[in-house]
Structure formats: C-alpha cells, structure tokens
Residue frames as qw, qx, qy, qz and C-alpha x, y, z in Angstrom:
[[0.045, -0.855, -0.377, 0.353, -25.33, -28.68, -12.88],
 [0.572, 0.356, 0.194, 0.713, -24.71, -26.30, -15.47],
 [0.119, -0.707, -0.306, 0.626, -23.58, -21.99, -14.42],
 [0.620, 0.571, 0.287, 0.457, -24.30, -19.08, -15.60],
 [0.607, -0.443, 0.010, 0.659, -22.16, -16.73, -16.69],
 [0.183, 0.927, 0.204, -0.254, -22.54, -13.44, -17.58],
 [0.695, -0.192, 0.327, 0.611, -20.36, -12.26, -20.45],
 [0.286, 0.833, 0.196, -0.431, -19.76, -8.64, -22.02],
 [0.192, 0.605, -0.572, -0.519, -17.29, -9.27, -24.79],
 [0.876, 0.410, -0.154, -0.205, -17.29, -12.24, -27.75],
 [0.254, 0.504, -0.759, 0.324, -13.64, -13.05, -26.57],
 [0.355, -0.270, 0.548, -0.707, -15.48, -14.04, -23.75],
 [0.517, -0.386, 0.709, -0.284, -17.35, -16.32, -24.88],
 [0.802, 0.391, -0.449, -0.047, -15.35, -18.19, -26.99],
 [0.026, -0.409, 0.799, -0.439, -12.98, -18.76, -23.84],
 [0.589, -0.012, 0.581, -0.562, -16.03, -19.91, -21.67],
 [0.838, 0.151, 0.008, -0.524, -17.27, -22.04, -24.16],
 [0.608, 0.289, -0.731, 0.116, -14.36, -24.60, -23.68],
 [0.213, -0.204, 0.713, -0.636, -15.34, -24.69, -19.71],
 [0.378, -0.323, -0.866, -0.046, -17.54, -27.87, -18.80],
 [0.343, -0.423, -0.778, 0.313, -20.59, -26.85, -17.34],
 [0.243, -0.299, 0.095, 0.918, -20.64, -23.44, -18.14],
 [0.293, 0.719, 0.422, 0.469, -23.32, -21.56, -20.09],
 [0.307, -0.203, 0.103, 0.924, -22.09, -18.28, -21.19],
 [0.188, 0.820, 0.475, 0.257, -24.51, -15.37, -22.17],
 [0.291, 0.216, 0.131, 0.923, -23.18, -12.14, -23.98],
 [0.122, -0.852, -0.379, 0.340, -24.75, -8.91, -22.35],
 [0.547, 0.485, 0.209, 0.649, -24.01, -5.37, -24.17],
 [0.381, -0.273, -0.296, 0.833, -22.21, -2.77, -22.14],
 [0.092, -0.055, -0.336, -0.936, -23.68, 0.02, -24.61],
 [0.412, -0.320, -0.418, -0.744, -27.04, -1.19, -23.42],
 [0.239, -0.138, -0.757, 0.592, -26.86, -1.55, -20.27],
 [0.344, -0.055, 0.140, -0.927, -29.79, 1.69, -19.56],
 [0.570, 0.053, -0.496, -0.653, -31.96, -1.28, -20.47],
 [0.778, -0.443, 0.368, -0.252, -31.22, -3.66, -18.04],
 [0.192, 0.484, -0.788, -0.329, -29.46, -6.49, -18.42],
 [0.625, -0.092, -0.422, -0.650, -31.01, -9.64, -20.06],
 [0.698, -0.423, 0.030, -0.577, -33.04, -11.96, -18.43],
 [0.850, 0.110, -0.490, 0.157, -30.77, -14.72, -18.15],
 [0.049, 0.594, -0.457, 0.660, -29.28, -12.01, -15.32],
 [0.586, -0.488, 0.207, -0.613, -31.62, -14.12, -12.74],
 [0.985, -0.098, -0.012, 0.144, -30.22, -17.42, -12.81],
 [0.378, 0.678, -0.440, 0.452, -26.28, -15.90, -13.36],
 [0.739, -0.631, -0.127, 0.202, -23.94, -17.01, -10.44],
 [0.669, -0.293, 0.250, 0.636, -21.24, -15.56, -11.95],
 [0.089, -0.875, -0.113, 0.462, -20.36, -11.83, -13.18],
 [0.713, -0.070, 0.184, 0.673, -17.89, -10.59, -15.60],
 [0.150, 0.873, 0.300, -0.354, -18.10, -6.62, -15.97],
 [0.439, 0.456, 0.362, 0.684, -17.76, -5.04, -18.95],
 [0.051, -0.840, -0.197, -0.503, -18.62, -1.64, -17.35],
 [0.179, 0.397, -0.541, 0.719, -17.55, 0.45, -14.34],
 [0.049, -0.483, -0.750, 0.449, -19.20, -0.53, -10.39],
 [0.188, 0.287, 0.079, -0.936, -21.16, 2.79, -10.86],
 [0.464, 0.177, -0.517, -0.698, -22.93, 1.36, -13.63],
 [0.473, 0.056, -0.872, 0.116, -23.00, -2.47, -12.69],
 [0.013, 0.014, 0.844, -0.535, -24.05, -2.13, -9.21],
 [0.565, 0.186, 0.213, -0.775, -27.74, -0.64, -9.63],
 [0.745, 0.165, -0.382, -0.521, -28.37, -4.06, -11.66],
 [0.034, 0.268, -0.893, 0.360, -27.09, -6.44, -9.28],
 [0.442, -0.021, 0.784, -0.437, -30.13, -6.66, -7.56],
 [0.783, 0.302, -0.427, -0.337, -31.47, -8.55, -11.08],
 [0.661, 0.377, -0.640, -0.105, -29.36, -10.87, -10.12],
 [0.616, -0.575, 0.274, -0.463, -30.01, -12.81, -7.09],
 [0.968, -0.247, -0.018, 0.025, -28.24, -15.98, -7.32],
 [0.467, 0.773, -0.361, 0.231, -24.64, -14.10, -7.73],
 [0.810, -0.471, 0.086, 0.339, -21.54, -15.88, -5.99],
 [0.601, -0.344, 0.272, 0.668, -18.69, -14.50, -7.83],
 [0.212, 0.951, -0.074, -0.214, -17.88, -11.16, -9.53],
 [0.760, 0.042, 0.321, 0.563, -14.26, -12.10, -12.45],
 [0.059, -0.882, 0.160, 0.439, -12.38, -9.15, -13.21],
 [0.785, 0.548, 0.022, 0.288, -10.60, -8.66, -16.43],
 [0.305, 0.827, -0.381, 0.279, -8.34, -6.15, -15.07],
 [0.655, -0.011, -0.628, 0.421, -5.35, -7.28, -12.16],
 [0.147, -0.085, -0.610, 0.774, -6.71, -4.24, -9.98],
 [0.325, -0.455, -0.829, -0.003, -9.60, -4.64, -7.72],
 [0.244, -0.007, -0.304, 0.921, -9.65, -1.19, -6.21],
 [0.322, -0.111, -0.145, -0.929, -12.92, 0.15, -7.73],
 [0.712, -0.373, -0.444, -0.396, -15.21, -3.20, -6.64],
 [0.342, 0.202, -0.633, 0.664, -13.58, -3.54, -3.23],
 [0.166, 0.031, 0.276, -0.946, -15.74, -1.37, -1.27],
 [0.657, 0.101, -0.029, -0.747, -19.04, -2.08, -3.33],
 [0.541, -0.032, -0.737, -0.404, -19.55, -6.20, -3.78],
 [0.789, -0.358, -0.147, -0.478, -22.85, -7.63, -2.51],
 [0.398, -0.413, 0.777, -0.258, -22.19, -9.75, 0.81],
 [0.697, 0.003, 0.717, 0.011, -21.63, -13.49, -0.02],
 [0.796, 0.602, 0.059, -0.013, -20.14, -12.66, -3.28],
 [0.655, -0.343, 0.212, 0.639, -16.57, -13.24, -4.18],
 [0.317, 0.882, -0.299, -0.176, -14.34, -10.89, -6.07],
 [0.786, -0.319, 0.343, 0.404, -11.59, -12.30, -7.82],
 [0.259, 0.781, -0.402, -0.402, -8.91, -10.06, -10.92],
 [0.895, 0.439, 0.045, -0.068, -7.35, -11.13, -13.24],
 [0.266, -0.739, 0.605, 0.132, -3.54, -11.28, -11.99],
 [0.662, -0.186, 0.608, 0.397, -1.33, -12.90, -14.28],
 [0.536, 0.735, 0.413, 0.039, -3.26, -11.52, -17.77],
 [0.012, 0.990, 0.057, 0.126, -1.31, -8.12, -17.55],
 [0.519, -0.759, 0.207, 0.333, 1.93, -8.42, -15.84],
 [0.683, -0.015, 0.384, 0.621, 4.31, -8.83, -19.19],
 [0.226, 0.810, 0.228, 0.491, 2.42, -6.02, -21.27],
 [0.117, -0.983, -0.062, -0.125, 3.13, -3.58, -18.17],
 [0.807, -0.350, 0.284, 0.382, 6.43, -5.26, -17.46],
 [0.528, 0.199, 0.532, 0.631, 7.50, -4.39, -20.99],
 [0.181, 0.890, 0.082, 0.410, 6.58, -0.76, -20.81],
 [0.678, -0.674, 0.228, 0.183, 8.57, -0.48, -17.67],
 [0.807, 0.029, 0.418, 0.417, 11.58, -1.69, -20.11],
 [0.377, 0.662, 0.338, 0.553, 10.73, 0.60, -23.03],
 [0.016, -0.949, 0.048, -0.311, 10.79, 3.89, -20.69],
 [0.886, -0.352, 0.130, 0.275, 13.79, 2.18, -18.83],
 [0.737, 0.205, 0.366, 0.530, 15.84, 1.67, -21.92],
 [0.186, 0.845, 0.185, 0.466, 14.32, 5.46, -23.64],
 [0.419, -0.903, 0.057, -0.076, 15.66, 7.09, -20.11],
 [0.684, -0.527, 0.374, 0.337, 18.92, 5.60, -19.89],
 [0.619, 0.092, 0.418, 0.659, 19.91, 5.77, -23.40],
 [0.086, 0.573, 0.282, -0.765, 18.21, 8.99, -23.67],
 [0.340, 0.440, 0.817, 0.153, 16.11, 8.48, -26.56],
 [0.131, 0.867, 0.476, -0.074, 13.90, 11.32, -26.46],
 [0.151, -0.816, 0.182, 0.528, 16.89, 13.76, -26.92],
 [0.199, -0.423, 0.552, 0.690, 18.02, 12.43, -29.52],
 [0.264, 0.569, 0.736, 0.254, 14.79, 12.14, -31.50],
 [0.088, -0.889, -0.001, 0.449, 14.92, 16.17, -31.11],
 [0.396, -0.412, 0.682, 0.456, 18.17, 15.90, -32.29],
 [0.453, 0.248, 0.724, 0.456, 16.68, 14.05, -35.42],
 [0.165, 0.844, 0.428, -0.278, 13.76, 16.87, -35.80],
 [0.328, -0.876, 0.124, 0.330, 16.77, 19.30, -35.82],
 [0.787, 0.516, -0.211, 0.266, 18.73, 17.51, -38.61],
 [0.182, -0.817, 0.528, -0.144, 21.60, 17.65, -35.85],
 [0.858, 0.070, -0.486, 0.154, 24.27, 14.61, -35.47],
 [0.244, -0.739, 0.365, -0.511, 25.02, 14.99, -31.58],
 [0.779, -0.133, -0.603, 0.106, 26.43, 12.00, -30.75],
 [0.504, -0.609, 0.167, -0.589, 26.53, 11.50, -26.80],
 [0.305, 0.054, -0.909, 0.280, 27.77, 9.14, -23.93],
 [0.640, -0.381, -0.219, -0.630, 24.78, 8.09, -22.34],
 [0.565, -0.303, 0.666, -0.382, 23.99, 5.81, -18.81],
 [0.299, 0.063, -0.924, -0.228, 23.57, 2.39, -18.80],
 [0.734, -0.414, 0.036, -0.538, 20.68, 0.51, -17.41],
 [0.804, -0.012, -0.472, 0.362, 23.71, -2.43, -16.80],
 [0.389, -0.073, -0.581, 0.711, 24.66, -2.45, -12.81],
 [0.268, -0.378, 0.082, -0.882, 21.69, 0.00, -11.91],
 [0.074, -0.084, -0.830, 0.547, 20.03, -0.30, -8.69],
 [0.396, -0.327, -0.510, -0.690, 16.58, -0.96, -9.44],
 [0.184, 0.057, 0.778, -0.598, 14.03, -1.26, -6.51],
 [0.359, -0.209, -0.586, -0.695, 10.91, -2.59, -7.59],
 [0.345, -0.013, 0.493, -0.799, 7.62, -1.82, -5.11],
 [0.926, 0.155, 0.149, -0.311, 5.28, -5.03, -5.35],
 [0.059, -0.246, 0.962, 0.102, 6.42, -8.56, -5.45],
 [0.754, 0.409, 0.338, -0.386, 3.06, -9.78, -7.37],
 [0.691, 0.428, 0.411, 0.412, 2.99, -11.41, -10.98],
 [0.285, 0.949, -0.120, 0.064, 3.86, -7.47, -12.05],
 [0.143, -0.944, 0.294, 0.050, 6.63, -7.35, -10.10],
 [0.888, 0.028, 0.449, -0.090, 7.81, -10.56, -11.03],
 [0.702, 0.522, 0.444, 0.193, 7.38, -10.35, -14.39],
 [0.123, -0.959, 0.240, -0.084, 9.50, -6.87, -14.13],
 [0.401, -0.709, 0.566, 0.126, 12.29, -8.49, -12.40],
 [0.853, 0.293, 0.405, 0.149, 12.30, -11.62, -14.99],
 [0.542, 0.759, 0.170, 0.318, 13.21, -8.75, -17.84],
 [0.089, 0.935, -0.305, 0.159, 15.68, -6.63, -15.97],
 [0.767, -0.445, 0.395, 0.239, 18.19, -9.65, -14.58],
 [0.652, 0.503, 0.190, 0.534, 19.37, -9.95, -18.77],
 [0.349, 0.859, 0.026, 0.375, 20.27, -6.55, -18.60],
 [0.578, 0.305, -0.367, 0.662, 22.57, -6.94, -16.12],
 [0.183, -0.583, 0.228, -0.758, 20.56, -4.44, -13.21],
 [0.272, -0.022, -0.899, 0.343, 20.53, -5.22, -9.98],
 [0.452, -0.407, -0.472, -0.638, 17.07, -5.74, -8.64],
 [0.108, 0.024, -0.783, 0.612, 15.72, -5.32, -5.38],
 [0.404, -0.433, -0.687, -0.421, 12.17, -6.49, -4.45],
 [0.030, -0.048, 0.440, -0.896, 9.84, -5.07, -2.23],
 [0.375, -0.327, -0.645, -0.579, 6.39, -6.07, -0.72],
 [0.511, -0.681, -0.166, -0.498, 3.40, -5.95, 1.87],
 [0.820, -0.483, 0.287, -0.105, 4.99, -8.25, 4.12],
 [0.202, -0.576, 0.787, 0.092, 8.92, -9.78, 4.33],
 [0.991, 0.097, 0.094, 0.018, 9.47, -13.13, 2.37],
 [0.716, -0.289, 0.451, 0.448, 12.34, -14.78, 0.89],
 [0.348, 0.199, 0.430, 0.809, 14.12, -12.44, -1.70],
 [0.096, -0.701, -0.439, -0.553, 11.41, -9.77, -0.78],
 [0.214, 0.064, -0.589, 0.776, 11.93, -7.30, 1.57],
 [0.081, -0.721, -0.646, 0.238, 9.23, -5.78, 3.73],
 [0.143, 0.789, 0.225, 0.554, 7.57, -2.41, 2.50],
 [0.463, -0.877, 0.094, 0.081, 8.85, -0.87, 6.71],
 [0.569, -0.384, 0.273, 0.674, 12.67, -1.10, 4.97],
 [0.378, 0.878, 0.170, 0.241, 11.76, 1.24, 2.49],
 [0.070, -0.985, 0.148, -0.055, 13.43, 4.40, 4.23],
 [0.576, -0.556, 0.522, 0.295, 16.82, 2.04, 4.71],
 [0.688, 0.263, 0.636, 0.229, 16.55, 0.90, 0.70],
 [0.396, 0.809, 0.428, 0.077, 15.54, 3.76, -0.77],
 [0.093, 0.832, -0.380, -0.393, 19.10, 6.14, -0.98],
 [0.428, -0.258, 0.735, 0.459, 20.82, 3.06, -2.74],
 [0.555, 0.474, 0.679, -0.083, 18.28, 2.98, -5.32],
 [0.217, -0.272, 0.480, 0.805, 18.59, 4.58, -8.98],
 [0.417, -0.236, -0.362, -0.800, 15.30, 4.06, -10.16],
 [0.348, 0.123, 0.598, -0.711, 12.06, 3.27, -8.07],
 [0.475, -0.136, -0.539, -0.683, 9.13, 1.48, -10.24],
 [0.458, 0.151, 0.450, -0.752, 5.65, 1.64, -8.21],
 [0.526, 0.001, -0.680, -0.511, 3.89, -1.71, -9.22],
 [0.126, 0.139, 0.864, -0.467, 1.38, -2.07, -6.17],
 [0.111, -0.568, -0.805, -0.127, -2.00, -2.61, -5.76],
 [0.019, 0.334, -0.174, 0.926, -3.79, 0.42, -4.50],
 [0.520, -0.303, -0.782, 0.164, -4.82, -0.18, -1.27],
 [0.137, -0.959, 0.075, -0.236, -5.45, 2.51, 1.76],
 [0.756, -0.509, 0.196, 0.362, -1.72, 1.10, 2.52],
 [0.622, 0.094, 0.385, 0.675, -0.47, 2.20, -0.45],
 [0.195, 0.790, 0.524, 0.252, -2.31, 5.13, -0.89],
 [0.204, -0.941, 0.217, -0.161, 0.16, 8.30, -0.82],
 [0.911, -0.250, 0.101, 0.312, 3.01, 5.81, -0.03],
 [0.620, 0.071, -0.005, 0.781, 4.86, 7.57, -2.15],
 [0.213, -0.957, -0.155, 0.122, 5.16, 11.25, -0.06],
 [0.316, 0.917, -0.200, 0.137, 7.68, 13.87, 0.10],
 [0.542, -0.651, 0.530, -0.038, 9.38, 11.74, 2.39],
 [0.860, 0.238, 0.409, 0.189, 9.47, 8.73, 0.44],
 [0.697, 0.667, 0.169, 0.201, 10.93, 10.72, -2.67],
 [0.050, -0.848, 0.444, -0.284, 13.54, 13.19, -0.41],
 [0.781, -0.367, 0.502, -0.055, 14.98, 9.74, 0.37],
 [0.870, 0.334, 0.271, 0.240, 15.90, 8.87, -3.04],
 [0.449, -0.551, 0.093, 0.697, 19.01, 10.27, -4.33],
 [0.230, 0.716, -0.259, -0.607, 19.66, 13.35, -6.16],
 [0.249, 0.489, -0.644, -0.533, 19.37, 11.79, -10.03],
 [0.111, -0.050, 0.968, 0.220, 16.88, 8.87, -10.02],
 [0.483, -0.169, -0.649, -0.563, 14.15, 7.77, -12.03],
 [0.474, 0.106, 0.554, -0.677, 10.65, 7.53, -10.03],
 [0.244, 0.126, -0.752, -0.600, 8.61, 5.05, -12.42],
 [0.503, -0.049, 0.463, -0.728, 4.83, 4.31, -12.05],
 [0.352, -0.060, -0.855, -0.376, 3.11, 1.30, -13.37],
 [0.181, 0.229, 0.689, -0.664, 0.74, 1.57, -10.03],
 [0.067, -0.727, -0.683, -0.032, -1.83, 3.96, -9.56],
 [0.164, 0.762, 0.084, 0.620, -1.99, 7.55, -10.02],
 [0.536, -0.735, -0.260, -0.325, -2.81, 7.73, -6.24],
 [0.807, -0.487, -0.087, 0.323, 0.22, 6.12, -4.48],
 [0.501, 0.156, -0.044, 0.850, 2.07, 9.16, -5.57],
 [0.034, -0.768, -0.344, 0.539, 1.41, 12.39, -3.71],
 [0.707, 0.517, 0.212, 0.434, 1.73, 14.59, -7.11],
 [0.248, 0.931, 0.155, 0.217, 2.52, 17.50, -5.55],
 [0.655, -0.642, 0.366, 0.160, 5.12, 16.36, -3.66],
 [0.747, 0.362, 0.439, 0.344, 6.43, 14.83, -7.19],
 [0.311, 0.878, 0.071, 0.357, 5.98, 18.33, -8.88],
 [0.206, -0.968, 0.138, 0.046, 8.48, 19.68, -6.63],
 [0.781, -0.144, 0.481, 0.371, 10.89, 16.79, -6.96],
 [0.489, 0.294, 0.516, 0.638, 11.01, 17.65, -11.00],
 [0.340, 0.892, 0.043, 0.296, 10.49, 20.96, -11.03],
 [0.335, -0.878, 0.339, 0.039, 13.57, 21.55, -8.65],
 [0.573, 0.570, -0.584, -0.072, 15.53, 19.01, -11.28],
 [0.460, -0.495, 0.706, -0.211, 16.38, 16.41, -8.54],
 [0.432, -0.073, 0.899, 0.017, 14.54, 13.73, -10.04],
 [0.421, 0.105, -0.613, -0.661, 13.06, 12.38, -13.05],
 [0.604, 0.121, 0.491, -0.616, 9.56, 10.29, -13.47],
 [0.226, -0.022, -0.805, -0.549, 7.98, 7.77, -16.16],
 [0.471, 0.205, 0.474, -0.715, 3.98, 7.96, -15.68],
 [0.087, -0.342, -0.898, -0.262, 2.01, 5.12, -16.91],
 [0.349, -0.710, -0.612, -0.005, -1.09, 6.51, -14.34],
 [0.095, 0.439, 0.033, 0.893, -1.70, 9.86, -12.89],
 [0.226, -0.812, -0.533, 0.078, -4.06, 11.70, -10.03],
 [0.769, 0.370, 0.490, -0.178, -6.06, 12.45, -11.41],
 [0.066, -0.166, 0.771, 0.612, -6.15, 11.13, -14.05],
 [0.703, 0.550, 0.248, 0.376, -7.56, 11.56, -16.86],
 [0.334, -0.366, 0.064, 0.866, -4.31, 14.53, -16.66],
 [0.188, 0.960, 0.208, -0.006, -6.53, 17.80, -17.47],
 [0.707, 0.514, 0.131, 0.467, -4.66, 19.67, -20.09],
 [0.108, -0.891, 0.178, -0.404, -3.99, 22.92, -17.89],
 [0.807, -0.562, 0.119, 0.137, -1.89, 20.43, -15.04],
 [0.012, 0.843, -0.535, -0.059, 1.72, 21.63, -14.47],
 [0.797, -0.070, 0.528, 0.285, 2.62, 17.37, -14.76],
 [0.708, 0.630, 0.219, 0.233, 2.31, 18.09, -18.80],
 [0.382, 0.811, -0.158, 0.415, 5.40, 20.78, -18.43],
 [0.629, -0.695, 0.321, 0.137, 7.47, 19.70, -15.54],
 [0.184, 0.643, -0.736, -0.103, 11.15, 18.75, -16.32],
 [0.208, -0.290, 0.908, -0.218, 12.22, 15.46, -16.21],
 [0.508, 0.070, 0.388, -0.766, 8.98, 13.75, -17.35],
 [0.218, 0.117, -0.776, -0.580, 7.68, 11.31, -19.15],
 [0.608, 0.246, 0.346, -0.671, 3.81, 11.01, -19.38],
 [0.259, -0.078, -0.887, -0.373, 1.72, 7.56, -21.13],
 [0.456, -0.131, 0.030, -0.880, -2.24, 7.29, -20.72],
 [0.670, -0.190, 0.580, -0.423, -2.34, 4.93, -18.92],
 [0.826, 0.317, -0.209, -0.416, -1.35, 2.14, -21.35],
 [0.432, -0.510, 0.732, -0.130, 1.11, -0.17, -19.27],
 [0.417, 0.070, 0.886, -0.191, -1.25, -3.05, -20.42],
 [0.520, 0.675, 0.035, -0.522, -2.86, -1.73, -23.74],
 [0.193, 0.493, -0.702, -0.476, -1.48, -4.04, -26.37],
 [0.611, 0.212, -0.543, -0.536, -2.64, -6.33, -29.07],
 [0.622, -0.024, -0.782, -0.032, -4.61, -9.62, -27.43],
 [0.161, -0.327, 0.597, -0.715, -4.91, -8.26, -24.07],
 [0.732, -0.088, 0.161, -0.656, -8.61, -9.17, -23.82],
 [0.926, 0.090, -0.320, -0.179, -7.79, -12.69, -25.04],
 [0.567, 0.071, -0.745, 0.343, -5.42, -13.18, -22.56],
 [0.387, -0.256, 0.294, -0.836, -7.79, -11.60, -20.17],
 [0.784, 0.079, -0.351, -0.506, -10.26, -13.80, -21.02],
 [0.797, 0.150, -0.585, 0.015, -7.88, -17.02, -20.45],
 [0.042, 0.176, -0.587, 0.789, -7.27, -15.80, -16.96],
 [0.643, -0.092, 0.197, -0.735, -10.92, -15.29, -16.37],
 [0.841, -0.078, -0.242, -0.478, -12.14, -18.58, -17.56],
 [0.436, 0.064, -0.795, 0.416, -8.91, -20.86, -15.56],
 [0.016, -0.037, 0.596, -0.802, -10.79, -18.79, -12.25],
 [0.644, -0.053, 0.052, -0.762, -14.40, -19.71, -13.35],
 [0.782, -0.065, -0.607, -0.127, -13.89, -23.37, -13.80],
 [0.104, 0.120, -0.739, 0.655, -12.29, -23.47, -10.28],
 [0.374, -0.028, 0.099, -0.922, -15.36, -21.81, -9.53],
 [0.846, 0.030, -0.213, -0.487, -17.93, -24.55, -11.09],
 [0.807, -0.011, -0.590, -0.022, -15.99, -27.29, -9.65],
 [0.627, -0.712, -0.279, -0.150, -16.38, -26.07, -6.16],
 [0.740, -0.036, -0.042, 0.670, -13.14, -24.62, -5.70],
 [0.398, -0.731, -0.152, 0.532, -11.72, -21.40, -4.57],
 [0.797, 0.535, 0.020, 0.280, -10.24, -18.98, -7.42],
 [0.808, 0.043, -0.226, 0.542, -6.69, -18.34, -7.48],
 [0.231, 0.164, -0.173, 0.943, -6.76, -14.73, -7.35],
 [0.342, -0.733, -0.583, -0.074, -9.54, -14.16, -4.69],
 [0.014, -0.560, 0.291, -0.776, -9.56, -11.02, -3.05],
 [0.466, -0.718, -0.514, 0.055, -10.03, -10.71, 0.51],
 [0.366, -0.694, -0.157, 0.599, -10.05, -7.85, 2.40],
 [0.155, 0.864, -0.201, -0.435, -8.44, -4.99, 0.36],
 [0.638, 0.541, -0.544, -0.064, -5.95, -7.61, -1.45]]
C-alpha cells in the first residue's frame, strides 16, 4: 500500500523519495489561495509549509489525514487546532545543535565580553581587560529535551558546571518544583522549554528576584515563558543581564524599551537558522513518516500539550 504525502519544499522530496512506500507530492506555499492540489484527497500524511491559520481552512480537502510532521521541534501553534484522529508529531532532534551552538556563541561573547571590546575596536582604543570565565560557572539549564541535551553536551568541555532541569524529576534531572531552591546558586539561566500553559510566564518576577544579583538570563525558548516586563525591570535596575534568541512579542516593534535596556543582547529569533537546517529537517521528518507507513508510532508524537 503506497502513502501520500504532502510535501512543501524540494528538500522534501528528495528525503521522502528514499522511504518505501511513500509517494511524495510537492504543494506551493505561495499558492496556497488556490487550494491545494488534488492529490490533497488521498494524502494521509501532512507536512506544512505554512502557518495553522493558513493550513487549517484546507484540511477539510483532505479527508483521509492521519498524521500532521512538523519541521520545526515546537508544536505550540498546531496543538490546539489538529483535526480529531490525527496525530501531530515535530521534529525534535533536527534543531537542538544549531540552537545549542548559539547558546555557546552568546555564552562565550558575555563572558569574555566581546561586544565591548568590538566598541573598543570602532574607537581605535587598545583596552585590554580581565574578563569572567565561562570555566566553573553554574549553569542551570530549563528543559532536559534533545535542546537541552545537546546544550549540556557543549558546556561539560568548558569546564561549567551544569545543572538540568525538567517537567518531571529523573535521573540527573531535577524537577521544574526545585526551581526556587536551584535558582540563587545559578550564574546563568538558559530557557530551552517547550511552551506549554506550564511554561507559560514561568519565568516571573519571582523566578528572576531569585537569581542572584549578576547573572545571565538566556532564552532559546519562547518569547512567552518570560514575563518581559518583569525582565525590563531586572535590566533596567542593572541586576541582571539577558541573551534573547525569542521575544513577546515578537516580531520586537522598533519603539519597545527591550531594544535599549542595559544588559542586553537581542537575535531574531535565529537559535536554529543556519546552513542545511531544512535538510536536516527533512531527515527527521522522513525517519517519523516511515514509522508511520509501517504501522508504527512516531518518535516524537505529541500528546496532550507535549
């Protein structure tokens, strides 16, 4: 029995076209107003190239759907909206080294203080400086997924000590209800959950008047699980510093007091923006459709919220 599978990029399906059993047909995001094509009525199997908003009003084209494949690792925006008796599954594992490895880069730029002395260069000044170390810092890292994982993989070389932190107690992972006992030892904080309505706001003014006077708040999340204005006071009253991958809201309108707070450091959302993504998207997606065609669960099913 052969599925199909709906596919909006050419990465796409060149992956799919090594799955047995598998017929792949390219749809074009940019022409979506049109519907999508007719092959949409036999499809059991999704991959969106576009945002739910768009996507959902053509669903009901597609009546034999069982399973909706994310490209991205969060699942926040189809949560809420997929058709009963369809799975959802992301694309967790594609993503976690690219955002790992900005985590690093504003890590490294913060502790060796980077950005001051690229001033410094502007300035034709030679201001040499003793600078922190990110060796022996007390990292806490929020999520113990493939992100956080892939996070702690890259900071053990350097020498920081890493404490993990997730929905629910495991081995080497604490539970997210020892936050408030974790969170004065901590030197930097990096926010690499899902966004969930458990995580939503998690980090509050409490959460952040718990950390001590001089550490590094770092988001790789979601704009959301930070309260910002509870942030903006943190850094505008100098206590603490930030690295923002993600924002709320976000896109960051140009008139928001984030863009001129102290202490800041602001990226548009590109944690996971680097060369090949989609093709290792892609190689994620198509391991979680064969499961799929050979009557198997995929690995990274959602249920429930995550």
């Amino acid at each position: 029995m052969t599925i199909t599978v709906l596919i909006p990029h050419d990465d796409g399906m060149t992956a799919l076209s090594e799955v047995p059993d598998v017929r792949a047909v390219r749809y074009d995001v940019d022409s979506l107003g049109d519907g999508l094509p007719a092959e949409a009525a036999e499809a059991e199997v999704l991959v969106p190239g576009a945002s739910p908003a768009t996507l959902q009003p053509l669903l009901d084209g597609m009546p034999k759907l069982r399973l909706i494949q994310l490209l991205s690792a969060g699942a926040e925006e189809w949560t809420t909206c997929v058709p009963d008796g369809v799975l959802l599954s992301t694309c967790r594992g594609a993503h976690g080294g690219s955002t790992a490895e900005w985590v690093m880069a504003v890590l490294l730029s913060h502790y060796r203080g980077l950005s001051g002395f690229v001033d410094a260069q502007r300035r034709r000044e030679w201001s040499p400086r003793t600078m922190p170390t990110l060796q022996g810092s007390r990292v806490l890292v929020v999520g113990a997924g493939d992100l956080g994982q892939q996070l702690r993989r890259r900071l053990l070389p350097f020498d920081a000590w890493v404490t993990m932190v997730g929905s629910t107690p495991r081995e080497g992972v604490h539970g997210v209800d020892e936050l408030p006992e974790l969170l004065p030892d901590a030197d930097v904080v990096v926010l690499m959950t899902p966004l969930t309505s458990r995580t939503r706001g998690l980090v509050d003014a409490q959460f952040l008047a718990a950390m001590p006077d001089g550490a590094l708040l770092v988001n790789a999340a979601r704009g959301p699980v930070v309260d910002t204005d509870a942030l903006l006071a943190e850094l505008t009253a100098g206590r603490l510093s930030a690295a923002l991958d993600v924002t709320d809201p976000e896109p960051l309108p140009e008139d928001h007091p984030l863009w001129t707070a102290p202490n800041v450091m602001i990226t548009p959302h590109v944690g996971g923006a680097v060369r090949g993504f989609r093709r290792r998207s892609y190689q994620v997606a198509a391991a979680e459709i064969a499961r799929y065609v050979r009557g198997e669960l995929p690995n990274n099913l959602v249920q429930g919220e995550y």
